[in-house]
LOVEXKE-756475 format. One record per residue (C-alpha): residue in one letter; residue number from 0; x, y, z; chain. Coordinates in steps of 0.02 Angstrom, whole numbers, padded with zeros to 5 digits. Layout:
[A NUM [X Y Z] A] ...
//
This chain:
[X 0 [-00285 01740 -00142] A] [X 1 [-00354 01860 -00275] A] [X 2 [-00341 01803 -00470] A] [X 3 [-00222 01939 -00507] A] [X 4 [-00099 01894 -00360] A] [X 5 [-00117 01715 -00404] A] [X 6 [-00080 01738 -00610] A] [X 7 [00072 01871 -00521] A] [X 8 [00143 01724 -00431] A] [X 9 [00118 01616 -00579] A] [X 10 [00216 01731 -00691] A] [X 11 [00365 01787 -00544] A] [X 12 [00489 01668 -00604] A] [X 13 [00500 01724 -00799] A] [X 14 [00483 01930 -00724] A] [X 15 [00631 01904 -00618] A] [X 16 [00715 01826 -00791] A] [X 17 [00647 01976 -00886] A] [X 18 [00561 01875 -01025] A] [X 19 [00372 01777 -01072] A] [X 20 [00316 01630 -01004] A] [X 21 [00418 01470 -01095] A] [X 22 [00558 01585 -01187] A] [X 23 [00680 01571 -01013] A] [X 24 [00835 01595 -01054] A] [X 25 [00979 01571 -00921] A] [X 26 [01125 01695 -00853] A] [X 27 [01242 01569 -00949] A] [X 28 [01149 01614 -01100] A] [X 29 [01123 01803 -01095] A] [X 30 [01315 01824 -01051] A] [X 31 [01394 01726 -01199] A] [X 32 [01417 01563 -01096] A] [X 33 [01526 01665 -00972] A] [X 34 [01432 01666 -00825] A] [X 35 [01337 01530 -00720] A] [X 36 [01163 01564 -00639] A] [X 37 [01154 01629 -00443] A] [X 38 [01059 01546 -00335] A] [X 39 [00883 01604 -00340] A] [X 40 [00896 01608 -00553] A] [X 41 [00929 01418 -00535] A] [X 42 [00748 01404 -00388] A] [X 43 [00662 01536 -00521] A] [X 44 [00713 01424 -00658] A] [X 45 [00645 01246 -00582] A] [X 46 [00480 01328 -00534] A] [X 47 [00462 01406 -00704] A] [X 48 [00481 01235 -00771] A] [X 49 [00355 01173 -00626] A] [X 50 [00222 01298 -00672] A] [X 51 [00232 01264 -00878] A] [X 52 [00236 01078 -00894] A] [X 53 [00147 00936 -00818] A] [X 54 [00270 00816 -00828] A] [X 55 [00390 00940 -00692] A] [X 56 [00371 00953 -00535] A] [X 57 [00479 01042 -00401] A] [X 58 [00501 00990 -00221] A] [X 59 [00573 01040 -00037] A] [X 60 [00654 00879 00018] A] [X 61 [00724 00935 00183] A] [X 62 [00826 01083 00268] A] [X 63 [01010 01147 00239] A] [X 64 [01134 01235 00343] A] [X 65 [01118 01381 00258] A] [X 66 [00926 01403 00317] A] [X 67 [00859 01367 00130] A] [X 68 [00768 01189 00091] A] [X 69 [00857 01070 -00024] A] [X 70 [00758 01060 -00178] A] [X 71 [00734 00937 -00308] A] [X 72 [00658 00928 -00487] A] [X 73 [00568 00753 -00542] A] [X 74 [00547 00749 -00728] A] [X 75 [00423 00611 -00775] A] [X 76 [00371 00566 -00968] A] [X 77 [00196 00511 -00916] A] [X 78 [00190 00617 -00740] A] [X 79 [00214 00477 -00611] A] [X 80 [00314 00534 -00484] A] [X 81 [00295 00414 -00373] A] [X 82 [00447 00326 -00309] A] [X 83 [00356 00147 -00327] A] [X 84 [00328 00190 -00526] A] [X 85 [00406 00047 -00571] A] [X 86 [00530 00156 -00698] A] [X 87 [00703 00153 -00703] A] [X 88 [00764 00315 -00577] A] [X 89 [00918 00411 -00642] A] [X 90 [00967 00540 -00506] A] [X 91 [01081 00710 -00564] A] [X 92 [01169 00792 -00411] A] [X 93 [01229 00958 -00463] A] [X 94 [01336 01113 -00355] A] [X 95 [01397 00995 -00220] A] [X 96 [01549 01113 -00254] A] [X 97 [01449 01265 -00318] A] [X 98 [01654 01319 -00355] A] [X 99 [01620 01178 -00512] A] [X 100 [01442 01237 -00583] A] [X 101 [01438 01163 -00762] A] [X 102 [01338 01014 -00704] A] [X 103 [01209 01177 -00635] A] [X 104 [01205 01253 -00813] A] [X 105 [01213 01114 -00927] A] [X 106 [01053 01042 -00833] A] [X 107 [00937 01187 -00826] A] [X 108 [00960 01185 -01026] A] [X 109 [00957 01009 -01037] A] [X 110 [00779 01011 -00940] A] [X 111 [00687 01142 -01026] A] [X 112 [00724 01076 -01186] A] [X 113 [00695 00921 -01153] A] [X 114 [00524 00993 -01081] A] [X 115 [00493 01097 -01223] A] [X 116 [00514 00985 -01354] A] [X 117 [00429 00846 -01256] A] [X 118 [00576 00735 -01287] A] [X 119 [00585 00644 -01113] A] [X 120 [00663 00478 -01072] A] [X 121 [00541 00355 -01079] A] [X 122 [00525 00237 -00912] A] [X 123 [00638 00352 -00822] A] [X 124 [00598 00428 -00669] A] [X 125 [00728 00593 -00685] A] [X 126 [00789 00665 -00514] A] [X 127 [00884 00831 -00521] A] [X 128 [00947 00930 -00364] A] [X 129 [00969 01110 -00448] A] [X 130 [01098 01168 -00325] A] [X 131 [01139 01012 -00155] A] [X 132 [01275 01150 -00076] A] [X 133 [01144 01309 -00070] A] [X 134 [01264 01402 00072] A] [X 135 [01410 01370 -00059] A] [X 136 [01297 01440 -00206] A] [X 137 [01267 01592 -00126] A] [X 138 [01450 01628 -00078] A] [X 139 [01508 01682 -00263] A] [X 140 [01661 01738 -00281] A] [X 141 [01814 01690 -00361] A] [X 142 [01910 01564 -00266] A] [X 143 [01971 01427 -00405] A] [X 144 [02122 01497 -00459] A] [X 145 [02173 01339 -00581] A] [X 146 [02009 01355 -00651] A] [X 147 [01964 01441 -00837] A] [X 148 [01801 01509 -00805] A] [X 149 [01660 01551 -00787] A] [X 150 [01675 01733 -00717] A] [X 151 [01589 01712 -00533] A] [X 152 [01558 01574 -00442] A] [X 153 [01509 01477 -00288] A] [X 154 [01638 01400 -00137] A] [X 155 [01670 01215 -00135] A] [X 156 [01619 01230 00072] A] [X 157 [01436 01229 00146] A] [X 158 [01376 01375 00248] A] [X 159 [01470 01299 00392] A] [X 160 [01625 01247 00288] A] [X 161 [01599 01080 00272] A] [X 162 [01640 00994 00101] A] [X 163 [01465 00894 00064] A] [X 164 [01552 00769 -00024] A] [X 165 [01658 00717 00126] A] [X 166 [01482 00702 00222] A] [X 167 [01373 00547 00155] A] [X 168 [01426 00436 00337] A] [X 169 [01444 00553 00470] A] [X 170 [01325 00675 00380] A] [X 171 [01369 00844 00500] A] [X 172 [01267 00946 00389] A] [X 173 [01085 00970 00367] A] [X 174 [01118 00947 00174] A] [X 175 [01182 00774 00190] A] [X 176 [01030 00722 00308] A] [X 177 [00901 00759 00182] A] [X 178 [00994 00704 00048] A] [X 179 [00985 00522 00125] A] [X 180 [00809 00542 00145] A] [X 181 [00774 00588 -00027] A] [X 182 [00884 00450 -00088] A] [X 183 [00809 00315 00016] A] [X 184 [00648 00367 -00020] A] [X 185 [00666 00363 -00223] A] [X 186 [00794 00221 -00202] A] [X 187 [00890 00298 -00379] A] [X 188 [00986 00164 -00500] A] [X 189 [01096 00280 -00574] A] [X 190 [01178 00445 -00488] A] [X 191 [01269 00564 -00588] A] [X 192 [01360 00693 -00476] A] [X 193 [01444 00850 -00589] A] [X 194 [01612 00906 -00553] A] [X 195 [01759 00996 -00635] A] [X 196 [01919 00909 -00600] A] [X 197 [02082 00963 -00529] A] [X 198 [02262 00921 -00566] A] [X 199 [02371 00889 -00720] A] [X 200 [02361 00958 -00896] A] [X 201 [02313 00860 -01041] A] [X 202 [02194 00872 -01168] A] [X 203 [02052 00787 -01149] A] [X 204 [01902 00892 -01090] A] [X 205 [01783 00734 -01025] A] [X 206 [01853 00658 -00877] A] [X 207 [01762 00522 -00731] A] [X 208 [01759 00374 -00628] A] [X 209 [01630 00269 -00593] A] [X 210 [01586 00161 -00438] A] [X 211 [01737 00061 -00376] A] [X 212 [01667 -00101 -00481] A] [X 213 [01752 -00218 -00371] A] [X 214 [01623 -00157 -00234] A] [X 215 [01455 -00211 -00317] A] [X 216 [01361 -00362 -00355] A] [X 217 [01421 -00448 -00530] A] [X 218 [01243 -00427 -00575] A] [X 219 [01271 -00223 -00575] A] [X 220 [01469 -00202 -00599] A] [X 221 [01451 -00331 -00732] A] [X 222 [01310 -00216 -00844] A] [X 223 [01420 -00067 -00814] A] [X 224 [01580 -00126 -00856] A] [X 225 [01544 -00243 -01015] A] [X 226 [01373 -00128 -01076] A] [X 227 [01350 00067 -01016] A] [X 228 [01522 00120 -01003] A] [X 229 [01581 00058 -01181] A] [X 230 [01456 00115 -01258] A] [X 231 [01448 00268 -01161] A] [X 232 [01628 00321 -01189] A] [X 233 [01609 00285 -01374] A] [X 234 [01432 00387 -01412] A] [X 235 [01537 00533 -01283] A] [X 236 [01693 00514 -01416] A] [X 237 [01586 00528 -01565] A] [X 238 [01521 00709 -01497] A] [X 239 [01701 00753 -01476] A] [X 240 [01726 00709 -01295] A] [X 241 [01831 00569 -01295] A] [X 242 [01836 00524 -01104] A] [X 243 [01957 00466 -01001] A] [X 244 [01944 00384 -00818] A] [X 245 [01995 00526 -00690] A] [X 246 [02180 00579 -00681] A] [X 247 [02188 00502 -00520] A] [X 248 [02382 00548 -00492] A] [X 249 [02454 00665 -00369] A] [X 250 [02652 00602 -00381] A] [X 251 [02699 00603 -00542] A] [X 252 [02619 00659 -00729] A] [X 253 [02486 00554 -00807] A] [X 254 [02576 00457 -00939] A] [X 255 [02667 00353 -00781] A] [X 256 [02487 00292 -00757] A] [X 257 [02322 00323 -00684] A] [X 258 [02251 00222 -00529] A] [X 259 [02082 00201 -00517] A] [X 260 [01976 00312 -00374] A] [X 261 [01935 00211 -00226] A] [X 262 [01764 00304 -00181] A] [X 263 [01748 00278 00003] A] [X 264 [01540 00273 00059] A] [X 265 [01594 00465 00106] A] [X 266 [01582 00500 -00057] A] [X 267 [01436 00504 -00157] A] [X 268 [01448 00381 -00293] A] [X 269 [01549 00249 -00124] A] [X 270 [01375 00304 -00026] A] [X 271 [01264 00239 -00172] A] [X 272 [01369 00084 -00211] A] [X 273 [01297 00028 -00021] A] [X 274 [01138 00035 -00107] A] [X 275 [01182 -00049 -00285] A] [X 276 [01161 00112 -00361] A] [X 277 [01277 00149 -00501] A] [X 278 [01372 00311 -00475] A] [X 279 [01479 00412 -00603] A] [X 280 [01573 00554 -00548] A] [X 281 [01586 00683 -00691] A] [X 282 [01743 00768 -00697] A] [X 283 [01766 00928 -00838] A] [X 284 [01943 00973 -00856] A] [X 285 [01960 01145 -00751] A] [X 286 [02062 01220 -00902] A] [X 287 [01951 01194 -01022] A] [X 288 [01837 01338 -01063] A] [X 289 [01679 01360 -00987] A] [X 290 [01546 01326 -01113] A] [X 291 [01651 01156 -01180] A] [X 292 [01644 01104 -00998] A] [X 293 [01449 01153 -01015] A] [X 294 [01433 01069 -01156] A] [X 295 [01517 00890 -01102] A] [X 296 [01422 00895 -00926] A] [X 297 [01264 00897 -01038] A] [X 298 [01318 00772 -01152] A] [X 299 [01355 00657 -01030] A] [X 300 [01185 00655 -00948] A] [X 301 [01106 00637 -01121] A] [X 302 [01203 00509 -01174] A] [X 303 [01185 00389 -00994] A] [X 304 [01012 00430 -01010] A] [X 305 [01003 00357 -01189] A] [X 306 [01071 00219 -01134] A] [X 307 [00962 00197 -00993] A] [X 308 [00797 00220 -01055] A] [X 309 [00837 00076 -01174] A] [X 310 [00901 -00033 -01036] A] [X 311 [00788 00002 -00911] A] [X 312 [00699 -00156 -00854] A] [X 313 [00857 -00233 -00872] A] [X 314 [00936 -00093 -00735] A] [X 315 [00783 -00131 -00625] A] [X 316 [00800 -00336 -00634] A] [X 317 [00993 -00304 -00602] A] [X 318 [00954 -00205 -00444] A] [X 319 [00834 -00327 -00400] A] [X 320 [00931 -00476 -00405] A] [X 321 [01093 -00379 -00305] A] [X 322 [00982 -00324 -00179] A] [X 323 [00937 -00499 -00140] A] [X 324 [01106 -00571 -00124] A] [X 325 [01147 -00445 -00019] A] [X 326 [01021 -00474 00117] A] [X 327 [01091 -00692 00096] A] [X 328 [01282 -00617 00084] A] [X 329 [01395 -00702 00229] A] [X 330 [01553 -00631 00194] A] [X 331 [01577 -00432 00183] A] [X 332 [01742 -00287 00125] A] [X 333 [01736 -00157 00241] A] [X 334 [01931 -00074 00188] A] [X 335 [01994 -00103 -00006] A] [X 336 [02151 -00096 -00059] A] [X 337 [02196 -00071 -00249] A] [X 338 [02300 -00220 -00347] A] [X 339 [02444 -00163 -00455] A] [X 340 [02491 -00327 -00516] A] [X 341 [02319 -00314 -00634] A] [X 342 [02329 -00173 -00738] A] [X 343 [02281 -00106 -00910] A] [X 344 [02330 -00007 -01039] A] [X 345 [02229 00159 -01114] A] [X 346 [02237 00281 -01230] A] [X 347 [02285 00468 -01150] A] [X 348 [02299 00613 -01248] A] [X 349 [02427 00710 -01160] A] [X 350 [02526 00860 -01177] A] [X 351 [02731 00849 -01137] A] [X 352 [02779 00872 -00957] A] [X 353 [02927 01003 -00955] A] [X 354 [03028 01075 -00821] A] [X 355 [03107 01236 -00800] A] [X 356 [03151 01366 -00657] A] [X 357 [03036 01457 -00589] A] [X 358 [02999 01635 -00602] A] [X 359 [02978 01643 -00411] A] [X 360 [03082 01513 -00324] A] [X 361 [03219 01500 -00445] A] [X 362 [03204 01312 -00419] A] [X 363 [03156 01188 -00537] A] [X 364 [02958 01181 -00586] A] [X 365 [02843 01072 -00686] A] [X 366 [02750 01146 -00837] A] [X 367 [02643 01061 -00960] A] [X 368 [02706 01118 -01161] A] [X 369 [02550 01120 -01256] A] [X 370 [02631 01148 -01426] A] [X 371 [02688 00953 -01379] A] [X 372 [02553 00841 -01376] A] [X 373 [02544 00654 -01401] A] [X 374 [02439 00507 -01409] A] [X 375 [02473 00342 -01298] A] [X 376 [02458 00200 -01225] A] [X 377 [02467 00232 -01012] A] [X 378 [02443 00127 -00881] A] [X 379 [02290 00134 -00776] A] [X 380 [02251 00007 -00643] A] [X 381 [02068 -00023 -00570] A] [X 382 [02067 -00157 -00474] A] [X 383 [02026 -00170 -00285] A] [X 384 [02031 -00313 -00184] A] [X 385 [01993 -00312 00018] A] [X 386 [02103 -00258 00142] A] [X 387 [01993 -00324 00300] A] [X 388 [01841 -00439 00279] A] [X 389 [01732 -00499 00392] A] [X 390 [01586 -00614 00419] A] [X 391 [01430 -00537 00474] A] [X 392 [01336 -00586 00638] A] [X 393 [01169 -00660 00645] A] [X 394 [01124 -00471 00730] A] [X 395 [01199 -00316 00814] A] [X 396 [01145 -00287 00966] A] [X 397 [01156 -00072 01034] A] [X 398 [01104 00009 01193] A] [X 399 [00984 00147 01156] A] [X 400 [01083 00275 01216] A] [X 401 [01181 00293 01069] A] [X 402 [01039 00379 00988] A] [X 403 [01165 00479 00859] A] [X 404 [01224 00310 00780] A] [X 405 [01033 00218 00779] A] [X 406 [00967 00377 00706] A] [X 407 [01104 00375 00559] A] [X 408 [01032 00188 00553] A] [X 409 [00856 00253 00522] A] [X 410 [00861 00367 00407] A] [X 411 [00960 00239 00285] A] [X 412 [00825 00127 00282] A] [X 413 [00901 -00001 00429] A] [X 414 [00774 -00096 00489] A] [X 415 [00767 -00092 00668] A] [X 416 [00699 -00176 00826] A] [X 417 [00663 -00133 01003] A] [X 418 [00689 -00257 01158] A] [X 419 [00502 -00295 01235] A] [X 420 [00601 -00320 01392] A] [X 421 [00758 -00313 01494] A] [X 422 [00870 -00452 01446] A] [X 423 [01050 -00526 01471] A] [X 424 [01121 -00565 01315] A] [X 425 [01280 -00671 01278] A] [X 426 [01345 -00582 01134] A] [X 427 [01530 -00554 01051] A] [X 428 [01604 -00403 01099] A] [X 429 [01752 -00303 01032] A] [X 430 [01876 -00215 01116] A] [X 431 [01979 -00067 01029] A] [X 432 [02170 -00123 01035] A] [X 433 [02241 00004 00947] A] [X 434 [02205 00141 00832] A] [X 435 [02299 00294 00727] A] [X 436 [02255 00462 00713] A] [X 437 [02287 00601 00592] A] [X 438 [02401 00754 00677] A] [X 439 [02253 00879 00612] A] [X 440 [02072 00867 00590] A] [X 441 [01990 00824 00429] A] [X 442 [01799 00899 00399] A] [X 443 [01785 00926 00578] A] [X 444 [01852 00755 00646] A] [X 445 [01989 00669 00686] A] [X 446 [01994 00529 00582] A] [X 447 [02033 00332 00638] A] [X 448 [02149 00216 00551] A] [X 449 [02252 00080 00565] A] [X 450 [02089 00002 00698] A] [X 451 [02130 -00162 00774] A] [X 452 [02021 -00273 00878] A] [X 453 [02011 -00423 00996] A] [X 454 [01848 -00503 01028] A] [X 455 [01771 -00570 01194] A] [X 456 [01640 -00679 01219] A] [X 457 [01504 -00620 01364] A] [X 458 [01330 -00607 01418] A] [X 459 [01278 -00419 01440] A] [X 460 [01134 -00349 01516] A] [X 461 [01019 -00244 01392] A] [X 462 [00858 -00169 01441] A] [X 463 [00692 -00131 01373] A] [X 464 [00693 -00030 01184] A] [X 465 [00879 -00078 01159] A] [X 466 [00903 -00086 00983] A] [X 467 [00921 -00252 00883] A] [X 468 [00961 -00255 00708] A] [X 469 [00961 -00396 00601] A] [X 470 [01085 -00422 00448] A] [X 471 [00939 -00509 00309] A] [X 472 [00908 -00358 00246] A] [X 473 [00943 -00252 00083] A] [X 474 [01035 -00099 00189] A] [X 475 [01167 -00231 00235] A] [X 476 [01325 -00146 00158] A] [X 477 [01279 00018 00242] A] [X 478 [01242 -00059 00406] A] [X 479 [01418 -00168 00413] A] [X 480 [01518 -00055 00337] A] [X 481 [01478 00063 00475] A] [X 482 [01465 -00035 00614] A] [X 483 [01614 -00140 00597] A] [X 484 [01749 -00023 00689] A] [X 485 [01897 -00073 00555] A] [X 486 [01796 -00001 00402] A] [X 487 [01857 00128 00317] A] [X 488 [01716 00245 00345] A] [X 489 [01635 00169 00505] A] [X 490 [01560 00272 00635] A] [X 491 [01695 00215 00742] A] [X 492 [01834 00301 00617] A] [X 493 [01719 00460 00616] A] [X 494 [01739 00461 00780] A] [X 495 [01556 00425 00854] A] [X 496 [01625 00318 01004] A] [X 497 [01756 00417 01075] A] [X 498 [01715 00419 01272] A] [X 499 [01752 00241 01271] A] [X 500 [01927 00272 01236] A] [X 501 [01941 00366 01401] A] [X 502 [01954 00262 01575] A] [X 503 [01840 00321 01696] A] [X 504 [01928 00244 01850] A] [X 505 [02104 00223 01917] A] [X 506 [02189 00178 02075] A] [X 507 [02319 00274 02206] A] [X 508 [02472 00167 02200] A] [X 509 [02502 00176 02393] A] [X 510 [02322 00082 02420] A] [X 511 [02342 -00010 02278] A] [X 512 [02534 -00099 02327] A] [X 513 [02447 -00195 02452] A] [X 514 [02282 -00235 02354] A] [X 515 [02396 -00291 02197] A] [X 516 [02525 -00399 02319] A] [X 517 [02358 -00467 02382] A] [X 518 [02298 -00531 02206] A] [X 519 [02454 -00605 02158] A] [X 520 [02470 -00716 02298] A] [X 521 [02313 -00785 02269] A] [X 522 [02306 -00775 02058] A] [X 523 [02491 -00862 02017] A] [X 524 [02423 -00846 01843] A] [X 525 [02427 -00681 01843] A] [X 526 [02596 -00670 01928] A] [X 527 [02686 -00783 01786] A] [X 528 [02609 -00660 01646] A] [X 529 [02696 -00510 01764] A] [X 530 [02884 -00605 01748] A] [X 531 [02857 -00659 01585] A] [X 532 [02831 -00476 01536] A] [X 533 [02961 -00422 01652] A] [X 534 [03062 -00553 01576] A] [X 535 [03035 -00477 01384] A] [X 536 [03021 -00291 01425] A] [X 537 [03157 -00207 01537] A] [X 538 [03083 -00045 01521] A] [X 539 [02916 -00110 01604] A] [X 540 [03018 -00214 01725] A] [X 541 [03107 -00050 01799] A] [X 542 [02957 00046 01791] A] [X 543 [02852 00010 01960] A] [X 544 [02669 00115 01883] A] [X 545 [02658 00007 01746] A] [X 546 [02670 -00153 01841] A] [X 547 [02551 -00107 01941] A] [X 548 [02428 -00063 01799] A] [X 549 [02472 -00222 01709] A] [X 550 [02414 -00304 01878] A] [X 551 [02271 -00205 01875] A] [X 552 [02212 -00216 01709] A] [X 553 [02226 -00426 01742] A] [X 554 [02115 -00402 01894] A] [X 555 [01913 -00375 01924] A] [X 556 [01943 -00192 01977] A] [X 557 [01969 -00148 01798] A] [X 558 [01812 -00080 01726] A] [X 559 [01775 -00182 01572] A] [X 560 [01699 -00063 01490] A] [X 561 [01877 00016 01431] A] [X 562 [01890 00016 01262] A] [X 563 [01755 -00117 01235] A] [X 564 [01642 -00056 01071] A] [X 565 [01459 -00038 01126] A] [X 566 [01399 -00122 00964] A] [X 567 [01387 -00288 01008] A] [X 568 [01378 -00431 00904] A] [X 569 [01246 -00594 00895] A] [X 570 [01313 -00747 00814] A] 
//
């Protein structure tokens, strides 16, 4: 390449912005804080940043559905970006709904004048994704019709319509696959994912939940529940956002109380709590205006980084110490369940909920009076306890075949083995029992719950490179949470297992009479289960098909691999 092309490709970013090398000035900027940045001002942007200062670099972490790499931006005070540096690793995840793009804004000022006025966090590693949803970025529009601004923006769906932060277990989308790599590759302590809110209207402008405590090791939960959230809520109140936990309420108005959000691993801040990552989910108040919304998304990373910097080595020892317990934990939640009967009580500043008719319906509508607000004390509860536990086996045990499950596995950091040789294995098996399922598909799936199990003892044959994976290991949570069939956000729920709901073989009833008369004769026990059924059920004692397949299902003929969960376990 020549020396003019190179010093052209050098200066492209700040031509496309229309201004000198270190004087960028963003979209959000130019237009009076009424516009947020398109897609390729936000790449320009990062790569501007890249090319001025040594302590910024920008990378291509992996593919998207949209065709475009996922990028991110490492910020580093003494330009280590290596994830073994030993520093404390803060991750920002911004435009996961590009339809919510203050977290976008407020970061690309936030970084160049951090940059410019070489005011970095000291032993922080900083890891921004510009933009996670690029399809959703580049399909502006105007689609958030309870939102105040800005003027254009990007859809809350990926290029193929699925929401990303629905996507961290089954991960469907190319977005959500290299986002696991980059995360288990820098291994973050704190995520920050930026968000405007839905819902209810009330006057704070700051809302946002963190991790489900209840869900982490005491050693994490316990330094962000007694140290960075007080004082994080109380430096946010002194710049004028006074926060308050997400309006998590979708019955009634806020001031009958708030519960607290239980962040299934789908999401991103219940993904990183598998990890012992800290996650806070940043949540601007979609009626605010724009650059108040701006201005709260940025002083909510500044302030959490403030914090952090100070507290790093004691972030890094907490991590430490939780990632060892988990690889010695026996006893695992894989479904929570929130507990009413322990509540609290915080301040809300609220405005009146009114009713009137409507305009439209005639009927009776709720509207929120602003020329009514008050201050009070609410409800809010936040405490989970489990809804299923289990104890974890010495090892699962699954046939290669299942290559869409061990390949999830992988890329999470689950350490994995391969059978020298063929082998038959006595193992604990579980067989599906019964299961719900949602009437319509949700993010392309339909969804299980309500899982129950019975387990069976029996030896199995496995063959060579079968995959064994033991449970000592830090990726614990991830691996039993999605393994188990009754968790929450299992690959069993999401619907990875599916053919072996469906029976394979049957039998013609006219061959089968004298087979099944056969059996009985010689199996009484299986004739006294038939009339004490008969006995208990008169519908299945006039009905002569489902005696038969009762009789069948109690005989050898009955392929035993109905139903039965091909993760197997090794106690």
């Amino acid at each position: 390449m020549s020396k003019f092309l190179l010093l052209l490709a050098c200066l492209m970013p700040a031509l496309l912005f229309g201004q000198k090398p270190g004087q960028l000035v963003s979209r959000y900027e130019r237009t009076n804080f009424q516009e947020t940045a398109t897609y390729a001002e936000i790449i320009d942007w990062y790569k501007a940043l890249d090319q001025q200062y040594e302590q910024a670099k920008l990378i291509e972490v992996g593919p998207t559905d949209a065709g475009k790499p996922l990028h991110l931006f490492l910020v580093s005070a003494d330009k280590n970006f290596s994830a073994t540096s030993n520093k404390v690793t803060v991750l920002i995840n911004n435009g996961i709904h590009p339809g919510e793009p203050e977290g976008i804004d407020a970061t690309m000022l936030w970084a160049r004048d951090m940059l410019k006025a070489n005011t970095l966090p000291k032993n922080v590693l900083l890891l921004i994704v510009p933009v996670y949803n690029v399809g959703g970025c580049l399909n502006r529009g105007i689609s958030r019709i309870n939102q105040n601004g800005p003027i254009e923006y990007g859809f809350r769906g990926n290029s193929r319509n699925y929401d990303l932060n629905r996507d961290f277990i089954k991960t469907d989308s190319e977005e959500a696959k290299s986002w696991q790599r980059m995360f288990q590759t820098y291994k973050p302590h704190i995520l920050v994912d930026n968000h405007t809110s839905n819902g209810a209207d009330y006057q704070h402008i700051l809302t946002y939940f963190a991790t489900q405590k209840d869900k982490l090791h005491p050693a994490v939960s316990g330094y962000m529940t007694q140290k960075l959230q007080p004082e994080l809520d109380q430096a946010l109140t002194k710049r004028g956002f006074e926060p308050v936990p997400y309006v998590n309420n979708f019955s009634n108005t806020p001031e009958s109380g708030i519960e607290g959000f239980n962040d299934a691993a789908r999401y991103s801040s219940g993904y990183a709590a598998l990890f012992n990552c800290i996650g806070f989910v940043v949540e601007l108040h979609m009626l605010k205006d724009y650059p108040s919304r701006v201005r709260g998304t940025r002083a909510f990373m500044e302030e959490a980084v403030r914090i952090v910097q100070r507290d790093a080595s004691q972030l890094i020892a907490n991590k430490q110490k939780a990632d060892k317990a988990l690889q010695e934990q026996t006893t695992f939640a894989i479904a929570w369940k929130i507990d009413k009967a322990k509540g609290e009580s915080i301040r809300f500043n609220g405005f009146e909920a009114k009713y009137k008719p409507s305009d439209v319906s005639g009927l009776r509508r709720l509207w929120y009076d602003r020329s009514a607000p008050f201050t009070k004390q609410i409800p809010y509860w936040n405490h989970f306890v489990p809804a299923v536990q289990i104890e974890k086996p010495k090892a699962y045990l699954i046939p290669q075949g299942w290559m869409e499950v061990i390949s999830r596995l992988e890329r999470n950091g689950v350490k994995l083995q391969r059978l020298p040789k063929d082998s038959l294995v006595t193992v604990e098996t579980y067989y599906i029992t019964d299961y719900k399922n949602a009437p319509r598909p949700f993010e392309g799936h339909y969804v299980h719950t309500g899982v129950e199990v019975r387990k069976e003892e029996q030896k199995i044959q496995f063959y060579k490179n079968d995959v064994l994976i033991s449970t000592n290991q830090v990726a614990n949570r991830y691996l039993i949470e999605t393994l188990e069939p009754q968790g929450t956000d299992s690959f069993f729920a999401w619907n990875f297992f599916e053919v072996i709901l469906g029976q394979k073989e049957h039998f013609s009833s006219y061959v089968f009479e004298d087979v099944a008369a056969e059996y009985l004769k010689s199996h009484p026990e299986v004739r006294k289960k038939l009339d004490e059924r008969k006995a208990a059920d008169k519908a299945f004692a006039e009905s002569a098909a489902a005696q038969l397949d009762f009789i069948y299902r109690n005989s050898p003929y009955y392929e035993k691999t109905h139903n039965r969960y091909p993760v197997y376990r090794i106690q």
